[in-house]
C-alpha positions as CSV (number, residue, x, y, z in Angstrom):
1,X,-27.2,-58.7,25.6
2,X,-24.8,-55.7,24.2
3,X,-26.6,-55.1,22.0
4,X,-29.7,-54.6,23.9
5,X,-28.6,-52.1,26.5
6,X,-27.6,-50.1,23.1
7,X,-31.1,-49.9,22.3
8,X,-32.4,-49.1,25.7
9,X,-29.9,-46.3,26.3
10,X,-30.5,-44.9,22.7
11,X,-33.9,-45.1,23.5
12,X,-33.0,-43.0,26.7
13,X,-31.4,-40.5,25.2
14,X,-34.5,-39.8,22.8
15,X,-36.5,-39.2,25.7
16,X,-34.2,-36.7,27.9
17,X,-33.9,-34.8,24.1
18,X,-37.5,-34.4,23.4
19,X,-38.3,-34.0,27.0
20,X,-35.8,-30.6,26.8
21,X,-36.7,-29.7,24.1
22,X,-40.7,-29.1,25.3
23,X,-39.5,-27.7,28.4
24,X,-37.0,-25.1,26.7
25,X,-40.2,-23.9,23.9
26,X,-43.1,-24.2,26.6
27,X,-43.6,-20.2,26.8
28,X,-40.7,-18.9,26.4
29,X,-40.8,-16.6,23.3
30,X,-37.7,-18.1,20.7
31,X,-37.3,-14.8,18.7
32,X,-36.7,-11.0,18.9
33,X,-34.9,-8.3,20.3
34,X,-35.6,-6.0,23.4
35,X,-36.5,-2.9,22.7
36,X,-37.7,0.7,24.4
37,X,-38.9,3.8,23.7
38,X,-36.8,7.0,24.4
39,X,-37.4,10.5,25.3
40,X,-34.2,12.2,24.5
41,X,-33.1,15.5,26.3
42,X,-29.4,16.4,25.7
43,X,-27.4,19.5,26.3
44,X,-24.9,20.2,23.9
45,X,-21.8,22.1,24.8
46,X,-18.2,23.7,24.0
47,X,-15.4,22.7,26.1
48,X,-15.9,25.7,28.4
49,X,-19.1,24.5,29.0
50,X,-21.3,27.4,26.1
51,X,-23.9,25.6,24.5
52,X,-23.5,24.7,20.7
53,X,-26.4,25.8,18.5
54,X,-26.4,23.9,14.8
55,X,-25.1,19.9,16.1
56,X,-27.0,17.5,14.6
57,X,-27.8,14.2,16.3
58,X,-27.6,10.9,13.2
59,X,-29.1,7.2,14.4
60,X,-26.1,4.6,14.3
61,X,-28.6,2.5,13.7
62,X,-30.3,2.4,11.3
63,X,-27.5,4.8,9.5
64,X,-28.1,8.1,8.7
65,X,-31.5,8.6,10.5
66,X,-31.5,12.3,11.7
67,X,-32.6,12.6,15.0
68,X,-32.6,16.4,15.4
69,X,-30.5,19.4,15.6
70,X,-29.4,21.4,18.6
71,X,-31.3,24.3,19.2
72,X,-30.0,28.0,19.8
73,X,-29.7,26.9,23.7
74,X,-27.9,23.9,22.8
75,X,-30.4,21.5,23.3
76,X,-31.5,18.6,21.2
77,X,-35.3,16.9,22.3
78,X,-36.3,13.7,20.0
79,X,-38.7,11.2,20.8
80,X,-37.5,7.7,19.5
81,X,-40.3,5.0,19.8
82,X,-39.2,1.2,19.8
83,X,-35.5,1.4,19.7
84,X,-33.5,-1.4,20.6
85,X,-30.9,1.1,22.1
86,X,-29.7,4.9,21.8
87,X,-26.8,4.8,19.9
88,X,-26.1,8.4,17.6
89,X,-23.3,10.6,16.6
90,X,-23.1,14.5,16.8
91,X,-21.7,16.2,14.0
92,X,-21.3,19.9,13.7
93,X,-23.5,21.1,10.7
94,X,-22.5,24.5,10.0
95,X,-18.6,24.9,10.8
96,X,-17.3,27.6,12.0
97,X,-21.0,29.9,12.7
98,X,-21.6,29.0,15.7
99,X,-18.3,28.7,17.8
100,X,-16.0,26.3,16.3
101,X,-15.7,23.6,14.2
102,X,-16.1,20.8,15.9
103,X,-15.0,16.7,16.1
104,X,-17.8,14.0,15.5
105,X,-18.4,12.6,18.9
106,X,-20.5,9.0,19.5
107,X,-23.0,8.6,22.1
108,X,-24.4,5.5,23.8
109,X,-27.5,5.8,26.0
110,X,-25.9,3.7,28.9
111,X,-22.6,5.0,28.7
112,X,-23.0,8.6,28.0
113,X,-26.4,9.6,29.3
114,X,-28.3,9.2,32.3
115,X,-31.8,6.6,31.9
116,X,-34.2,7.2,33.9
117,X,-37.5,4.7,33.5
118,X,-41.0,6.5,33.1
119,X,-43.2,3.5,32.3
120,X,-42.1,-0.4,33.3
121,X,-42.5,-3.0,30.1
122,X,-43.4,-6.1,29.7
123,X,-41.6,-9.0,28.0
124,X,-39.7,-7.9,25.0
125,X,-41.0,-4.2,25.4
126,X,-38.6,-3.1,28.3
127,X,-40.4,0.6,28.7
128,X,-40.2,4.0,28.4
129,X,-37.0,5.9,29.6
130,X,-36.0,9.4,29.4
131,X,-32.2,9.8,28.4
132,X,-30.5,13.0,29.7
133,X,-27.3,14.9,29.7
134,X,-24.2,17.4,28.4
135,X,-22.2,16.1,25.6
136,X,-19.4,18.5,25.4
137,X,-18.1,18.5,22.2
138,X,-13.9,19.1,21.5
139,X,-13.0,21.6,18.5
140,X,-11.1,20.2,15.2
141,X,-7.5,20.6,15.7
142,X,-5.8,23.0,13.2
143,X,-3.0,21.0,11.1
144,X,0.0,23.7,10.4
């Protein structure tokens, strides 16, 4: 009699696994990563608040990508199509030419920028934002 209540309650268990199983894949997509598209806008400033010609915005993600370079108002426009986040570094290009040398500073869309949504998504496409705001950069410190 053991032995049979073993059998039922394997038999059971089979059917609660299979049974979840359907219920977790019935339309539910099992792959992928979110992702939006970005219009960049970002004002790129000293300390005292002077815009910074010659910074040059680099992807995180994938490395090394260029996403542009301030302009002589400070101001770096990009548009980045299907990004699963805005994640770049500054980095001063030229040196000392245009006010400074300056630190590398990281930037995060949600952290550092303000989103603002221009078109909704739908499923993994989470749509179109534009990402704004002043980065102030802080000058390389002299060592002596």
């Amino acid at each position: 009699m053991k032995s049979h209540w073993k059998t039922v309650l394997a038999w059971l268990g089979g059917l609660v696994s299979i049974s979840s199983c359907e219920q977790i894949g019935q339309g539910v997509e099992m792959y992928g990563c979110p992702y939006s598209d970005y219009d960049i806008n970002i004002l790129v400033t000293d300390e005292d608040g002077n815009p910074i010609p010659g910074i040059s915005a680099t992807r995180s993600y994938p490395e090394g990508s260029q996403i542009g370079i301030s302009d002589k108002d400070g101001i770096i426009k990009a548009e980045l199509p299907h990004e699963t986040g805005c994640f770049f570094t500054l980095k001063d290009t030229d040196g000392e030419a245009n006010g400074g040398d300056f630190e590398d500073k990281s930037i995060e869309d949600s952290r550092d920028l303000k989103l603002t949504r221009t078109q909704k998504g739908e499923g993994w496409y989470k749509g179109r934002f534009n990402a704004t705001g002043t980065v102030k950069m802080t000058k390389k410190k002299i060592n002596g």
